[in-house]
MARLOGU-230957 format. One line per 4 residues: number of its first residue (from 1); for each residue x, y negated, z negated of C-alpha. Coordinates in nm, 4 decimals. Layout:
NUM = X:Y:Z; ...
//
This chain:
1 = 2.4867:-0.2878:-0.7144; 2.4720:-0.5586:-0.9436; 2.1730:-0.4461:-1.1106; 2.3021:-0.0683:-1.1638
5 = 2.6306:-0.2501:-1.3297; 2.3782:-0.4223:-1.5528; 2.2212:-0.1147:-1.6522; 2.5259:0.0651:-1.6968
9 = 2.6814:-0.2397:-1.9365; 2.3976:-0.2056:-2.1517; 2.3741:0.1570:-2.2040; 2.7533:0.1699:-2.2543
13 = 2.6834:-0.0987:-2.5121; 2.3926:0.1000:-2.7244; 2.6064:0.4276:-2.7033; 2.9249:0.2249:-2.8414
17 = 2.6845:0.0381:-3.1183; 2.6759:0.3577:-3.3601; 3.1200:0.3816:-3.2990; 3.1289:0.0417:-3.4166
21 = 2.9059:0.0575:-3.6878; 3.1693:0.3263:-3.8741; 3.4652:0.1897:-3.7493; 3.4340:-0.2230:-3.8459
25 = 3.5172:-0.2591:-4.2165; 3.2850:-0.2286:-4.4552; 2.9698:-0.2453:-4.1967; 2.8521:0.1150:-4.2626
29 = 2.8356:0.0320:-4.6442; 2.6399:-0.2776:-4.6406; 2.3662:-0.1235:-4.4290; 2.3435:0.1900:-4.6533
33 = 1.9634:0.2796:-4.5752; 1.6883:0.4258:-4.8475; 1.5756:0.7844:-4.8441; 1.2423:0.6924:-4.6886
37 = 1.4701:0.5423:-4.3848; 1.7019:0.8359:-4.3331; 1.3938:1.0697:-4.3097; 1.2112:0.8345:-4.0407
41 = 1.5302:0.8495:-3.8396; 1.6032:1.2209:-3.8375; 1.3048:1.2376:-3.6775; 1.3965:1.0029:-3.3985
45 = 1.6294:1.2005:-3.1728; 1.3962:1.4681:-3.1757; 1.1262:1.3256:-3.0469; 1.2797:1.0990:-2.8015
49 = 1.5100:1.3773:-2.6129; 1.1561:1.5745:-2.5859; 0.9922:1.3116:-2.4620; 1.2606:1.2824:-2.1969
53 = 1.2962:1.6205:-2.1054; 0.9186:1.6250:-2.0909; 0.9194:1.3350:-1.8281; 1.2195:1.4502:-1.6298
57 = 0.9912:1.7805:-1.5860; 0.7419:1.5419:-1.4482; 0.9674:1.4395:-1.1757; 1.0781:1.7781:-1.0636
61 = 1.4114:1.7290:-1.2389; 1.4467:2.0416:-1.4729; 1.8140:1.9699:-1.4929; 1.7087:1.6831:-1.7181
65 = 1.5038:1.8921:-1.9229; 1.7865:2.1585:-2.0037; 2.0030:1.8813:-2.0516; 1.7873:1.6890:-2.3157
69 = 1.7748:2.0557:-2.4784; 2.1404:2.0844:-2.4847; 2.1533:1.7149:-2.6608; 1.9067:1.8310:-2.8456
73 = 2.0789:2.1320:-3.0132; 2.4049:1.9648:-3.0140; 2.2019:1.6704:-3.2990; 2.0627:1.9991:-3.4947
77 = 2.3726:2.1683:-3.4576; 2.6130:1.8851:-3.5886; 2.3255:1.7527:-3.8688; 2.2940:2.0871:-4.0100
81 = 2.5920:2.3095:-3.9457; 2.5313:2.5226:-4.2608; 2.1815:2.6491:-4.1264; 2.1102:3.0243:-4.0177
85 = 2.2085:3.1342:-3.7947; 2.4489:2.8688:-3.7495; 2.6684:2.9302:-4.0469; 2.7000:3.2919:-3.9211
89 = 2.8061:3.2565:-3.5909; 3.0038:2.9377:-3.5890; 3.1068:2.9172:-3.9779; 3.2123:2.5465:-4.0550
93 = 3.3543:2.5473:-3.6680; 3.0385:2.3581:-3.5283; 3.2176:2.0209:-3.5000; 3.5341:2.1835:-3.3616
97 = 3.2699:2.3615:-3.0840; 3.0023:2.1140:-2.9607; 3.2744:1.8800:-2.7997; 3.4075:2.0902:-2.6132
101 = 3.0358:2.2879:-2.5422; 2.8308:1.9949:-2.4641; 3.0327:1.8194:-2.1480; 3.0833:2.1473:-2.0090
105 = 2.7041:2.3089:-2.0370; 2.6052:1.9427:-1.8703; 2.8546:2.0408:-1.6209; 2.7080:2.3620:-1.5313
109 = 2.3430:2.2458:-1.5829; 2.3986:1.9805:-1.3456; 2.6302:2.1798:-1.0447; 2.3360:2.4715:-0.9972
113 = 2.0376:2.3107:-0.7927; 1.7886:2.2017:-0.8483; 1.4411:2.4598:-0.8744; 1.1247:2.4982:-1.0301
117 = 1.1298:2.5371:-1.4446; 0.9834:2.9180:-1.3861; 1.2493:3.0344:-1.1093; 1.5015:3.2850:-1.0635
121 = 1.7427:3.0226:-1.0551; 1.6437:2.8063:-1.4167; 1.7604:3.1443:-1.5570; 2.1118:3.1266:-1.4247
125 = 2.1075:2.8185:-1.5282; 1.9729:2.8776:-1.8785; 2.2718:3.1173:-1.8594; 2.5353:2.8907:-1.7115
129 = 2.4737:2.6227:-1.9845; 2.5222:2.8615:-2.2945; 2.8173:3.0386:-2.1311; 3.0687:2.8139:-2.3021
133 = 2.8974:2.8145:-2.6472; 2.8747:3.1995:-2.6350; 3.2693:3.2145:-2.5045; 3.3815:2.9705:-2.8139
137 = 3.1497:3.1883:-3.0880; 3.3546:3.4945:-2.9441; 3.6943:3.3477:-3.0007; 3.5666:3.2184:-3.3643
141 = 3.4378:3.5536:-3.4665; 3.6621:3.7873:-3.2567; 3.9491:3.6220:-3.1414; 4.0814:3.3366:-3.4133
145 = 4.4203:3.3655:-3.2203; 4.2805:3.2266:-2.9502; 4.0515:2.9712:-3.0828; 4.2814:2.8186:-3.3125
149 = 4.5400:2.7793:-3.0069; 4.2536:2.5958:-2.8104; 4.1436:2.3528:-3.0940; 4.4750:2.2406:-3.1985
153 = 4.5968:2.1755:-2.8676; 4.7142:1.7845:-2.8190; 4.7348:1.5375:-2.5732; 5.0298:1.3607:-2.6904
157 = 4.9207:0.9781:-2.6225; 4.6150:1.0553:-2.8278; 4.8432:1.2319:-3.1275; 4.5616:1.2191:-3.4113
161 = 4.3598:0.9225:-3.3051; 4.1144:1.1552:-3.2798; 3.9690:1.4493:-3.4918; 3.7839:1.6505:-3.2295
165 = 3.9898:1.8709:-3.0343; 4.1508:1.7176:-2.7260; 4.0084:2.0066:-2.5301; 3.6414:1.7869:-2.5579
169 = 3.8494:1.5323:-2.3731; 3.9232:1.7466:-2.0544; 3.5656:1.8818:-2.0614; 3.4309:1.5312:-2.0589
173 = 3.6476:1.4133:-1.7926; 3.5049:1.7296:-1.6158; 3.1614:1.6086:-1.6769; 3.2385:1.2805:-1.5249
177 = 3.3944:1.4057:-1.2104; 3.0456:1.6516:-1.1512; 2.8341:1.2933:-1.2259; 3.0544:1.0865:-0.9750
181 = 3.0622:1.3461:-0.7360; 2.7082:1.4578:-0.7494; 2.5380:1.4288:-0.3776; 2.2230:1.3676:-0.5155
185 = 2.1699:1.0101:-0.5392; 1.8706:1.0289:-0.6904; 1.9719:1.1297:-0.9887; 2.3813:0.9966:-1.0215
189 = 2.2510:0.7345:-1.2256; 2.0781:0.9482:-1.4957; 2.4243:1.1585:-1.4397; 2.6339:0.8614:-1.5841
193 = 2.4201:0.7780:-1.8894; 2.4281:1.1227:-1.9737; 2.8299:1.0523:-1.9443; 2.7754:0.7588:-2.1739
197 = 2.6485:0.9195:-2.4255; 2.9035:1.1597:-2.5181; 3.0640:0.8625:-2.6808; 2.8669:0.8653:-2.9964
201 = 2.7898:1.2452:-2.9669; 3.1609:1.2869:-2.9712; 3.2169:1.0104:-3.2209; 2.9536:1.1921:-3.4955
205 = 3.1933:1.5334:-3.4297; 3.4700:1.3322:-3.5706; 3.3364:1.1262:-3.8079; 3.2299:1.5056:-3.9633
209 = 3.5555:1.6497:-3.9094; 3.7121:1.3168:-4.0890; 3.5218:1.3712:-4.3933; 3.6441:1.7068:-4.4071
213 = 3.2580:1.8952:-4.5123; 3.1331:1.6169:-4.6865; 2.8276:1.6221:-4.4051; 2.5638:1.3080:-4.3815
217 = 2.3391:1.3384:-4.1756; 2.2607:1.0114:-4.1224; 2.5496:0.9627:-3.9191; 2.4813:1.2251:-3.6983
221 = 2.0915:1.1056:-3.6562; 2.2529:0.7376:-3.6462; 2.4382:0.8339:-3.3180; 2.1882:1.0817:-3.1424
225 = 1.9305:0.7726:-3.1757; 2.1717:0.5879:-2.9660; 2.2007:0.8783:-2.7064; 1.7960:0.9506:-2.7098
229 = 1.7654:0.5642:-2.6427; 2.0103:0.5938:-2.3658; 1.8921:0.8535:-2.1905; 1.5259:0.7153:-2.2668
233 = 1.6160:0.4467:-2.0431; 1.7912:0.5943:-1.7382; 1.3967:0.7910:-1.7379; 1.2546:0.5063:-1.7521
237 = 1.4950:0.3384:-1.4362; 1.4541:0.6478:-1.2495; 1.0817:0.5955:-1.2326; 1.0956:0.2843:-1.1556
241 = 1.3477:0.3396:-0.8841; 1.0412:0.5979:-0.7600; 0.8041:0.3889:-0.7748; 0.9738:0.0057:-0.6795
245 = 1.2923:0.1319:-0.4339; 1.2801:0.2573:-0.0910; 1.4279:0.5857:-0.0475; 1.5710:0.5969:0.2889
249 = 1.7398:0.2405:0.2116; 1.7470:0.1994:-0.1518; 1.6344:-0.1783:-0.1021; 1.2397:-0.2924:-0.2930
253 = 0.9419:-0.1400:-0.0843; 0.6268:-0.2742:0.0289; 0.4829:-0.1995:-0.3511; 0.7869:-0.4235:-0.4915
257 = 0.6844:-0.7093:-0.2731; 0.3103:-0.7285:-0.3174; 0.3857:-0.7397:-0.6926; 0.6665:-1.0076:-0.6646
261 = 0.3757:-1.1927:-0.4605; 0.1433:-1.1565:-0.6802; 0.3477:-1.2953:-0.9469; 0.5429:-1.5737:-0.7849
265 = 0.4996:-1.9184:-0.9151; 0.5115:-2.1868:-0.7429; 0.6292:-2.2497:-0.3288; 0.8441:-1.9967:-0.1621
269 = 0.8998:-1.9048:0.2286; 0.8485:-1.5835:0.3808; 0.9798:-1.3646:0.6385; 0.9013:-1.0890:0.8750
273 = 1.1702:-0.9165:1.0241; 1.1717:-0.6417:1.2715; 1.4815:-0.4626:1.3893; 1.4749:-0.5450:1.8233
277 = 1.4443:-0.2188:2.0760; 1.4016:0.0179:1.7662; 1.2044:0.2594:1.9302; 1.3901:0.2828:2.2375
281 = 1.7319:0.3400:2.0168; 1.4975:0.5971:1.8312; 1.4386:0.8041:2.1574; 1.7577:0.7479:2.2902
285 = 1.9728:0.8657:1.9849; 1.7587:1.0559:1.7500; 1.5657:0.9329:1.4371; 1.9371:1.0442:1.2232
289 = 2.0848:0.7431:1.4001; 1.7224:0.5153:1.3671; 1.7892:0.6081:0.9698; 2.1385:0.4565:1.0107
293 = 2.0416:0.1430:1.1288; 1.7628:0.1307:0.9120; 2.0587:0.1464:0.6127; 2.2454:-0.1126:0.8109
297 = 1.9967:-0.3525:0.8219; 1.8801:-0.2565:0.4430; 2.2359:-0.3336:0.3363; 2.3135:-0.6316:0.5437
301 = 2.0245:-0.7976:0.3800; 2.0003:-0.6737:0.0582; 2.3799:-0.8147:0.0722; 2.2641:-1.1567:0.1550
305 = 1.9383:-1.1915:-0.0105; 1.9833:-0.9821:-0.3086; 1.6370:-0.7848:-0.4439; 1.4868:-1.0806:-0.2366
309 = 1.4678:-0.8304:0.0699; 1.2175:-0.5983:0.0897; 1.1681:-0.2945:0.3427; 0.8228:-0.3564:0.4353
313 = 0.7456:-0.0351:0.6497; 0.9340:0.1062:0.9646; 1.1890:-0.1022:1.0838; 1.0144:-0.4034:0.9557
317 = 1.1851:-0.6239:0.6757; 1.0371:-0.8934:0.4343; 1.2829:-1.1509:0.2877; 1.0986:-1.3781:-0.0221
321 = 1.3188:-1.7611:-0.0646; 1.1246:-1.9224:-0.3950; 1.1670:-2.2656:-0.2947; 0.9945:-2.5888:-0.1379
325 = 1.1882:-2.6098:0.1491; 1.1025:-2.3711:0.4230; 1.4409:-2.5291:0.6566; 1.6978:-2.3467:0.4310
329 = 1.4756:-2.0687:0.4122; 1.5203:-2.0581:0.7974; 1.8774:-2.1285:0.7855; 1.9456:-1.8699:0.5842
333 = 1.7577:-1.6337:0.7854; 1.9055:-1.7493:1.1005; 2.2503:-1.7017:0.9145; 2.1908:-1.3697:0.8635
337 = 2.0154:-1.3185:1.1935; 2.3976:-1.4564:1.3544; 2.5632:-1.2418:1.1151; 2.4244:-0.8381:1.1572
341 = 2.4677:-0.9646:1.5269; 2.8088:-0.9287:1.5071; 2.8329:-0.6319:1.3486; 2.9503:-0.2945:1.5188
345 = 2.7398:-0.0142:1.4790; 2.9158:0.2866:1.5178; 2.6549:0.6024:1.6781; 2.7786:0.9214:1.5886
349 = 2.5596:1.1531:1.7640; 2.7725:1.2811:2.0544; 2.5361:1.2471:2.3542; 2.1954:1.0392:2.4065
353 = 1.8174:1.2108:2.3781; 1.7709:1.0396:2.7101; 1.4156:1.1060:2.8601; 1.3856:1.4249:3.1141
357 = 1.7433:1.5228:3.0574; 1.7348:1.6633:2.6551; 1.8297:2.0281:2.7325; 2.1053:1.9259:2.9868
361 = 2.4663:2.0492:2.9087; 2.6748:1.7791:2.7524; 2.9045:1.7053:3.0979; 3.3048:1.6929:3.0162
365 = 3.4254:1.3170:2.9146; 3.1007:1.2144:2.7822; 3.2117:0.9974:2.4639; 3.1829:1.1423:2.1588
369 = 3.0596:0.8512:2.0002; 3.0185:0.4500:2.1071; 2.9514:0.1140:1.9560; 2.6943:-0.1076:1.9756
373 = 2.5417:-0.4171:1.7815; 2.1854:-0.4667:1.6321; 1.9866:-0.7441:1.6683; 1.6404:-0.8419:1.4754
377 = 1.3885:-1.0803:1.5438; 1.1758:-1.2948:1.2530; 0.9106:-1.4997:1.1857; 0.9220:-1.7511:0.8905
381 = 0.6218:-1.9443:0.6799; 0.5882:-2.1368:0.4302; 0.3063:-2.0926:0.1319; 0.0279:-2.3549:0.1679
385 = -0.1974:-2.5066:-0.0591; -0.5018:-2.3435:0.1105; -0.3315:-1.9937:0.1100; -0.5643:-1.8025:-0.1342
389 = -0.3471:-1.4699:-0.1184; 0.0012:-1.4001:-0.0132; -0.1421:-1.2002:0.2432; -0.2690:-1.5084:0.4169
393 = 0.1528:-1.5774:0.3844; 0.2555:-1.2408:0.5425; -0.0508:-1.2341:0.8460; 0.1710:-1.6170:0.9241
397 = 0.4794:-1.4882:0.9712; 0.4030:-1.1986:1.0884; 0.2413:-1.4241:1.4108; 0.5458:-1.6018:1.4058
401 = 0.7604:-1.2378:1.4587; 0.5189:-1.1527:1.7498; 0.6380:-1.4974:1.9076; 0.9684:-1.4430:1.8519
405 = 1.0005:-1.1197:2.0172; 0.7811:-1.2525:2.2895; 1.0602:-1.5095:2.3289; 1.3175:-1.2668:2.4006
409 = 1.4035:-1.1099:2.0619; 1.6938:-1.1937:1.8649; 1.5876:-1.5169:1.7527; 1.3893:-1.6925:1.3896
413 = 1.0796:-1.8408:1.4254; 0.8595:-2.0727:1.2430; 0.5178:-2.1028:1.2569
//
């Protein structure tokens, strides 16, 4: 959790960079750039929001790809609103439109499933995310009524803080809810940058709509930079949540460890851990409930060991303490060991798997769910000076698990 707050801090903080650049006094003015540095930056967002769509394609995740289009015709859109067909359709409306367009069309994007790029579905939802674009263009062209109702509608604690209409508000709180409430976890996180940066996609709307046609587009390239580099990164933390985090748990895998290994200086302790009668609960309960303990352990230890815990395979754990002294490393172990002990594990499968009896009808009073606590056995090492790989490390305490469970489970240790 603490890591994902990090990562959210500093995207928040590059999206807000390009805001504060226009709005602290005299700032924007003293870093007035040459001609030869406003036409290497226009060229920027471009490239960056294809490069991300491109890689989001790579990971089975069209929805990123239509979304890095939609950010990417909001820039072109907002840089150049006097272009054909532009200036036909939308007139000098385009930063009136795209607030309110963009968090909805991410909305929709996001809400259809997920499917192959060449599907029936990616055409509904090629359809989906210009809906509200096409519905505003109508009400421009063919009913002004309408349109001019919708833009200068107010939320009256923002009065005229802002220029953009306070309809982009509502659609961006929309956005948010669809990101918050998204089941897929794998991609919530690239969800909320996307949230983040409507901040300085918003914030080059109104720094247009401010200067009333007098259009630089500098400023617009100056905040789509920020939201390309944004969204850049989430990628680049969603690939290494594929390749470094274990999916079932979301606690380092096996691959994490070896390379923290690998690349630990100095003394540290190891240990095995291995959840006790796993595979009994397993065929008892069901593997649903063996994935629920699984997360149970996962979180009790990733609770008190931080990315130090590792899911090493099954329902076997690794915990890495840098350090020369392998008796905390123990305690702390056995602390933890005392700890998930007391823990109640709630099974919500309403009857048992029990062997020979799996197609009998559930009997009348049979508890619909019970309670139970998990134990785990370990084995702890220590590095050595004769260890020549950490594998040498792990085969140690490993030996020293095996002994422990031979011992009567639920105990730490040492070799």
């Amino acid at each position: 959790m603490k890591r994902w707050l990090q990562i959210g801090a500093l995207q928040l903080a590059v999206c807000l960079l390009p805001v504060a650049v226009y709005l602290v006094p005299g700032l924007a003015s003293s870093i007035e750039p040459g001609e030869s540095a406003r036409q290497a930056v226009a060229y920027v967002p471009a490239a960056l929001l294809l490069a991300v769509g491109f890689l989001g394609w790579k990971l089975n995740q069209t929805r990123i790809l239509w979304a890095c289009l939609l950010q990417l015709g909001s820039w072109a859109a907002l840089r150049r609103p006097d272009a054909p067909p532009l200036n036909t359709i939308l007139g000098t409306h385009a930063a009136e439109v795209i607030p309110i367009c963009l968090p909805l069309s991410l909305s929709l994007v996001f809400l259809i499933r997920e499917c192959p790029l060449f599907a029936s579905r990616s055409v509904e939802r090629a359809g989906a995310a210009l809906a509200p674009l096409l519905l505003l263009v109508w009400m421009v062209n063919w009913a002004p009524e309408s349109y001019d109702a919708l833009v200068a509608w107010k939320i009256a604690t923002l009065g005229d803080r802002v220029a953009f209409p306070h309809a982009a508000i509502v659609s961006v709180a929309a956005f948010a809810l669809v990101a918050v409430l998204n089941p897929d976890a794998r991609i919530r996180g690239f969800l909320m940058s996307q949230v983040f940066t409507l901040i300085p996609a918003l914030f080059a709307a109104h720094l247009d709509l401010v200067a009333a046609g007098k259009q630089d587009a500098f400023r617009t390239d100056l905040a789509f930079v920020a939201v390309s580099l944004v969204l850049l990164h989430a990628m680049f933390t969603m690939y290494w949540s594929r390749v470094y985090l274990d999916e079932l748990t979301g606690i380092p895998n096996r691959r994490a460890l070896n390379d923290r290994l690998h690349a630990v200086a100095g003394e540290y302790s190891l240990a095995m851990i291995d959840i006790d009668h796993f595979k009994d609960f397993n065929d008892e309960f069901g593997h649903a409930e063996g994935d629920n303990i699984l997360r149970l352990v996962a979180g009790h230890l990733g609770a008190a060991f931080g990315p130090a815990a590792y899911r090493y395979g099954g329902e076997e754990f690794c915990v890495v303490i840098e350090g020369p002294d392998p008796a905390k490393a123990v305690e702390a172990i056995d602390r933890a060991r005392i700890g998930l002990a007391r823990r109640e594990f709630h099974i919500r499968s309403d009857q048992p798997r029990r062997k020979g009896d799996r197609g009998r009808i559930p009997e009348p009073g049979d508890p619909a769910h019970r309670i139970m606590n998990i134990t785990f056995s370990a084995g702890v090492t220590a590095t050595r000076e004769d260890d020549a790989e950490p594998e040498a490390v792990i085969r140690r305490a490993d030996a020293a698990l095996y002994r422990a469970k031979n011992a009567g489970r639920n105990r730490v240790v040492t070799d």
